[in-house]
C-alpha positions, 0 to 999 in steps of 0.5 A: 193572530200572530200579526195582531199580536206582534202589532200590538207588542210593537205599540209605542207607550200611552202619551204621558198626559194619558198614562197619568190620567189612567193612573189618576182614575185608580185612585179613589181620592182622584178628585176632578179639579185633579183630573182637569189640572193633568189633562190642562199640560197637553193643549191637545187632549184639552182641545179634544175633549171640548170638542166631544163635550160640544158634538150634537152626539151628545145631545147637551143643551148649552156650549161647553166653553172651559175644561173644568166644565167638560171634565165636570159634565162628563165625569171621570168615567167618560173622560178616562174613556176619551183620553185613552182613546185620544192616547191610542189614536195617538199611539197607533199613527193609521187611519182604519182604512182597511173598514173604508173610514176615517179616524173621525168616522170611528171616533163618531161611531165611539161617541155614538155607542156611548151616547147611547149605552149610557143614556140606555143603563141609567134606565136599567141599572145605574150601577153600570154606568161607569163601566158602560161608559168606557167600555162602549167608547173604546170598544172598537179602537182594535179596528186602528191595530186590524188596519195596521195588520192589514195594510198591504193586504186585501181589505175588501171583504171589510169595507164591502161588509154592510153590517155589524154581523158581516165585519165581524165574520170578515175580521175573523176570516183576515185576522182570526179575532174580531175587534173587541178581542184586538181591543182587549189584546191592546187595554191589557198591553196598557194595563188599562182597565180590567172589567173593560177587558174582560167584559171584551173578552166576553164578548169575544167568546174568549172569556166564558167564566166571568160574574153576572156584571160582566155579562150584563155589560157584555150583553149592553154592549152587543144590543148598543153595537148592533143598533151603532156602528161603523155600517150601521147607525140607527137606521131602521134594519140596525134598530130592529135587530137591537130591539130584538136582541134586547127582548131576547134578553129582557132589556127593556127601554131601549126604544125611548133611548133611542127615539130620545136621542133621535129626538136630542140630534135634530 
């Protein structure tokens, strides 16, 4: 942990744009006419965020073709999401070559999650939207700070791992910490968002007193992540194990979620 520690602390600053839009987020009077007129200075976080509004990932019927469009379909949720992960894959300058993929690859599996997640919770309860929202498109930015910490070592356990399970155990065995603790290390260096943070710390097993919502969105996460990630995405094992841990935990709709979005991507 130390390494990950001393990448982290060695982390440039949020790129000025994004730090304003995280700030911007805070404020309850934030409008998003005010969130389109900071993201408009940086051409390419605008472009970005165009590009995410019009991914099949998303499923969205029609082209989303000015800013003030994918801000406003978006919602200022998701686009603080996007923006701090546009700011850390900035910030962090490597590719997660240590899991054997691309930047492109985890942005995907990010969009993917959230696409999921948030589809799945305004069916079990809307309340947690916002929070999913972030939490599930970021979760696995700690993998860009592994692969930093990684990039002269021995890697292979990761990149041969073929499961959500196995790079978990992997990580933990090169880094001693998973990803959504690297993650979480990472948002607090940023002052970034404290329910994300502890709802991976949570989930790290880092965190064990924290409030029912907490859980809850802990929980979500875990389900979304095994049908959704960087080895896995939807394929018939992935989806099985997510439905059972769903039942485990008395979640239900998630197969119509995913069939939906099956369904959305063709």
């Amino acid at each position: 942990m130390k390494e990950i520690y001393k990448a982290v602390g060695n982390m440039p600053p949020l790129p000025e744009t994004v730090a304003q839009v995280q700030e911007a987020c805070k404020n309850d009077e934030t409008t998003i006419g005010d969130l389109v007129e900071i993201i408009g200075k940086d051409p390419m976080l605008s472009a970005n965020i165009l590009k995410a509004a019009n991914s099949p990932i998303y499923g969205l019927s029609k082209e989303i073709k000015s800013l003030p469009q994918a801000v406003s379909l978006f919602g200022m949720s998701t686009i603080q999401g996007l923006t701090m992960s546009y700011g850390a894959k900035k910030a962090l300058d490597i590719e997660p070559a240590a899991y054997g993929i691309t930047k492109k690859q985890l942005t995907d599996v990010g969009m993917m999650q959230s696409s999921l997640a948030t589809t799945w919770v305004k069916m079990l309860d809307k309340s947690l939207l916002d929070d999913i929202s972030v939490v599930s498109l970021l979760s696995d930015l700690g993998k860009l700070a592994i692969s930093q910490v990684l990039a002269d070592k021995d890697s292979s356990a990761l990149k041969e791992a073929s499961s959500f399970l196995q790079v978990r155990n992997a990580e933990k065995e090169l880094v001693n910490a998973t990803t959504e603790e690297v993650s979480a290390i990472m948002f607090d260096q940023w002052n970034f968002n404290d329910t994300t943070i502890s709802v991976l710390n949570f989930f790290a097993g880092v965190d064990k007193e924290v409030s029912p919502q907490v859980k809850k969105l802990a929980v979500i996460l875990m389900v979304v992540k095994t049908c959704v990630n960087i080895k896995e995405q939807y394929t018939e094992k992935s989806i099985a194990n997510a439905l059972k841990l769903a039942q485990k935990y008395k979640l239900g709709g998630l197969q119509e979620c995913i069939e939906e979005l099956q369904q959305a991507a063709e």
